[in-house]
N, C-alpha and C positions, 0 to 999 in steps of 0.2 A: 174752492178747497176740496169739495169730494172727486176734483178732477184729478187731483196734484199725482204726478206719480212720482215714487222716491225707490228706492236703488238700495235692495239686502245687499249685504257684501258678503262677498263668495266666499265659499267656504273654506278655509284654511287647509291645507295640504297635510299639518300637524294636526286637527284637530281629529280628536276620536271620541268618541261617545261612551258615556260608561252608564252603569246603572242609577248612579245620580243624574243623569240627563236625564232620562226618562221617568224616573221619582217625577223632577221639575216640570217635564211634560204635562203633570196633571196637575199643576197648581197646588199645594197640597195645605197649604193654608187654607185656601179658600173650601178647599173639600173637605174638612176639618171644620167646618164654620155649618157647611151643607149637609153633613153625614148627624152633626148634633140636632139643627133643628128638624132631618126627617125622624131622628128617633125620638125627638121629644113630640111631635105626632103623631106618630105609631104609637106612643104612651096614654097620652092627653085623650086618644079614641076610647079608652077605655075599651076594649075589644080584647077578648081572649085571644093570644095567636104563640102557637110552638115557637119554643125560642131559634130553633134551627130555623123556620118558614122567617122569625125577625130578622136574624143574623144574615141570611140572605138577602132577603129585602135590602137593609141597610146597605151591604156589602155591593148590592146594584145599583144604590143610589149614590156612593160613594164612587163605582165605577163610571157611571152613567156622566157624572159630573164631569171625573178626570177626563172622558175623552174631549165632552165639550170646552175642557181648558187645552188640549193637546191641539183639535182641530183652530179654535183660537190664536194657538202659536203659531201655524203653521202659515196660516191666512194673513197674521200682522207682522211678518216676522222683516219686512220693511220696514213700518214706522216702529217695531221694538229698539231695531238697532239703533236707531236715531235719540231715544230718549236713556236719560243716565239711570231709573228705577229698572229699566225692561231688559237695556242692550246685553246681558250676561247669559238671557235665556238658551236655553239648547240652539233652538233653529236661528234665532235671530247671530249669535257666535259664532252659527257655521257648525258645528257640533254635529246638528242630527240635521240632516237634510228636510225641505219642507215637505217632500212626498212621502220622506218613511214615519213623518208624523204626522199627515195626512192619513195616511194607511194604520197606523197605531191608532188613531182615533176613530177612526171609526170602524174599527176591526172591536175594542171595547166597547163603544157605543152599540155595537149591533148586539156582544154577548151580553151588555148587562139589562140590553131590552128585554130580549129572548127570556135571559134568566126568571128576570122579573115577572114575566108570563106563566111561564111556568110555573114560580115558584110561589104565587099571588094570586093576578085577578089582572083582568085584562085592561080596565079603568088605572089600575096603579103603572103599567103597561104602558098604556097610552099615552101615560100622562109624563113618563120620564123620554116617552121619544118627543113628546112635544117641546119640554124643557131643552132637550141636548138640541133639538131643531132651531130651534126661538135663540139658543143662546151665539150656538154657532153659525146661523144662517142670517136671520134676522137681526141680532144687534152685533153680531161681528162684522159679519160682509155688508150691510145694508145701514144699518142706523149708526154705528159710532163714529164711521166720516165722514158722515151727509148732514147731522142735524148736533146743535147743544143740546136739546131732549133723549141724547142716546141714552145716559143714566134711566131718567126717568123711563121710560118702555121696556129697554132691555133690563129693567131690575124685576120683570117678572120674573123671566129666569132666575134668579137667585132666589126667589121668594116662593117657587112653587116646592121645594123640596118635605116642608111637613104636610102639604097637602099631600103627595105621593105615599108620605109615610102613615098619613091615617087612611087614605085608598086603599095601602097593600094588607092592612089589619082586619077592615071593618068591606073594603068593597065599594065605600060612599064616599064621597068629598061635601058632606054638610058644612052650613053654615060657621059653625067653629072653628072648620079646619082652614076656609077662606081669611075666615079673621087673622088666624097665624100668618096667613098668604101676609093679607093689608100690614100687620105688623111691617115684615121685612119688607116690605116694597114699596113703602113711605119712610124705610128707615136709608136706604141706599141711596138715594138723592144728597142729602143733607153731608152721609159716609163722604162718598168719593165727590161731591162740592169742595169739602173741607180740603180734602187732599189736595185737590184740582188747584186752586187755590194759593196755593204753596210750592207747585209744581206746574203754576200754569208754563212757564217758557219750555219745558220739558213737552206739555201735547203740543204747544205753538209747532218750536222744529218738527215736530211730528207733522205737523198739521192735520190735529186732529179737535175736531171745531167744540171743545168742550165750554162752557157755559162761559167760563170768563175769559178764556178766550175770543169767544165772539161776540157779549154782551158784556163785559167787562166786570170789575172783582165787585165793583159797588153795587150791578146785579144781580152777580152771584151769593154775595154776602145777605142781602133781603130775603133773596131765594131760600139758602138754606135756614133763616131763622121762621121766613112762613111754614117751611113744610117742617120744621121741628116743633112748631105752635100746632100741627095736625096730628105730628106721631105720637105727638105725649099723652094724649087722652085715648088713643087711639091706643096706647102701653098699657094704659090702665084696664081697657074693654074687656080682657079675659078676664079678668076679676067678678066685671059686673052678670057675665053671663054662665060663672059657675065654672068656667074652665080653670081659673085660681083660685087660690085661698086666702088667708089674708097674710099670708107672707108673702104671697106675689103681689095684693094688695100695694103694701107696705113699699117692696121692692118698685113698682112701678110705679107709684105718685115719689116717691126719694128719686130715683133712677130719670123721672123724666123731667124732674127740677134740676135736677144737676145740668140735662141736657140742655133745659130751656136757657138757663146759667150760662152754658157757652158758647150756645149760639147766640146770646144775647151781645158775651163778648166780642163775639167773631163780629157782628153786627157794626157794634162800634169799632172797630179795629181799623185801621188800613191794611191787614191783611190781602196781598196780590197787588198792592198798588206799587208796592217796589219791584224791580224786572229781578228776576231768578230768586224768591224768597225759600227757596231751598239751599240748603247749603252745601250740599253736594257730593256725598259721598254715595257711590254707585251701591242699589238693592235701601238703603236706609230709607222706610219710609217716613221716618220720625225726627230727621237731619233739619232743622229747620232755624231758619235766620231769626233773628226778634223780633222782627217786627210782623213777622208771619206765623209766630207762633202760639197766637189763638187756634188759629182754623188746624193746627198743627195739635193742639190741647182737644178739641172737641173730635178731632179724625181719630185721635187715640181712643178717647174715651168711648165714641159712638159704639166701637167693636166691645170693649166692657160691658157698655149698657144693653146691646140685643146677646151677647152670649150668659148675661146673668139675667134677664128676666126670663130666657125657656131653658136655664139653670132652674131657677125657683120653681118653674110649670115642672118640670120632670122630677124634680127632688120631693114636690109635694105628690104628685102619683104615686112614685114610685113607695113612701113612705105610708102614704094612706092602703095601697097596696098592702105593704106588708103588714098594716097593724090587724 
């Protein structure tokens, strides 16, 4: 499978690129997901820092991201075409050529390292060349065709972003800020399981060897409800160590019943056991057949449950701040 080679289709003679191509270039959901939890970091440090020196910061980590979603595009713009969620992307359409978002990515990846040096500390620095490195190098080019553990390794990358953000405030990445890491990076397995799931014949044609893909959905499905029996307690831990209060409390013992709830269902479900349980409408990640729509219920929610509990973390800062 990591051998397979498959065939972008050339780029359209009509096709022209506009400024939503390149919005698209950087993923903008997902950097919307990334930009929240570095500034709920950057909060959580409890660290004095000029709102210009934050806004910054942010604004690097938000850049830093999009490139490593842009150079992503550019590297799978093969297997995007092929699959019905991806094939609309810029490069995979033919739109924007693979090299001028090549060069777009890492023409922003270089300035928002830069910046972030500058405008920080050379640890916050570090740590988002390592992120855009890890994400673009290592789980795009290396881990997501080669193994079903792509999820699991490459969700560092997604999980390092409040670590950066309490780096660029305070200088350190202590024990707290890792625990945010563990959050998101026991929550990303379970995430894109669920999806996978529902979408496996979509990485099939890809051949791209995600878990139930290769080990099938009854693996998968065990999978995702052990590592949601890890995350939930693991939701709660900021609580116990003073990093919440007891509305994060409150938020994370509710918030990780709900999740045990349906991964419980996905569990029992035959979710994947039927060929294409997506129903198929291109870009919908929520389209999903009935019998596949457990793991279709817990993929939605999973994004609910990590955007409201470093909701809660920042609302309670931000609050005890002001009083």
């Amino acid at each position: 499978m990591a051998d397979a080679v498959l065939t972008s289709p050339a780029p359209s003679a009509q096709a022209v690129a506009t400024w939503r191509d390149y919005l698209a270039l950087l993923k903008p959901r997902v950097m919307s997901l990334v930009v929240f939890t570095g500034l709920t970091g950057m909060v959580c440090s409890g660290a004095p820092i000029h709102p210009l020196t934050a806004g910054v910061a942010v604004l690097c980590i938000a850049v830093g991201a999009g490139a490593a979603g842009a150079l992503n595009m550019a590297f799978d713009a093969d297997i995007d075409a092929v699959m019905k969620r991806t094939r609309g992307r810029p490069v995979a359409a033919g739109r924007v050529p693979a090299p001028e978002a090549y060069g777009f990515g890492a023409a922003l990846g270089l300035f928002a390292v830069l910046l972030m040096g500058l405008a920080t500390n050379a640890l916050a620095s570090s740590l988002l060349v390592f992120t855009i490195v890890f994400y673009a190098l290592v789980y795009t080019v290396w881990l997501k065709r080669r193994t079903p553990q792509n999820i699991v390794i490459g969700g560092a990358a997604g999980a390092l972003p409040p670590v950066i953000g309490w780096a660029a405030a305070t200088g350190t990445a202590p024990a707290e800020a890792w625990l945010l890491f563990a959050l998101i990076f026991l929550w990303t397995p379970p995430h894109f399981w669920a999806l996978s799931l529902y979408a496996s014949d979509d990485y099939a044609r890809a051949k791209v060897p995600m878990l139930p893909v290769m080990k099938g959905p009854a693996v998968t499905r065990r999978a995702i409800l052990l590592y949601s029996l890890i995350l939930a307690p693991v939701g709660v831990a900021p609580a116990l160590v003073g990093l919440g209060g007891w509305a994060y409390a409150a938020a994370s013992v509710g918030g990780g019943a709900v999740f045990l709830l349906l991964a419980w269902r996905v569990f029992r479900s035959r979710a994947g056991d039927a060929p294409d349980g997506w129903a198929g409408r291109d870009g919908d990640l929520y389209d999903a057949k009935a019998q596949a729509k457990p793991a279709r219920d817990l993929f939605a929610y999973s994004i609910l449950y990590l955007f409201g509990l470093f909701a809660v973390l920042l609302a309670e800062r931000l609050i005890g701040a002001a009083v």
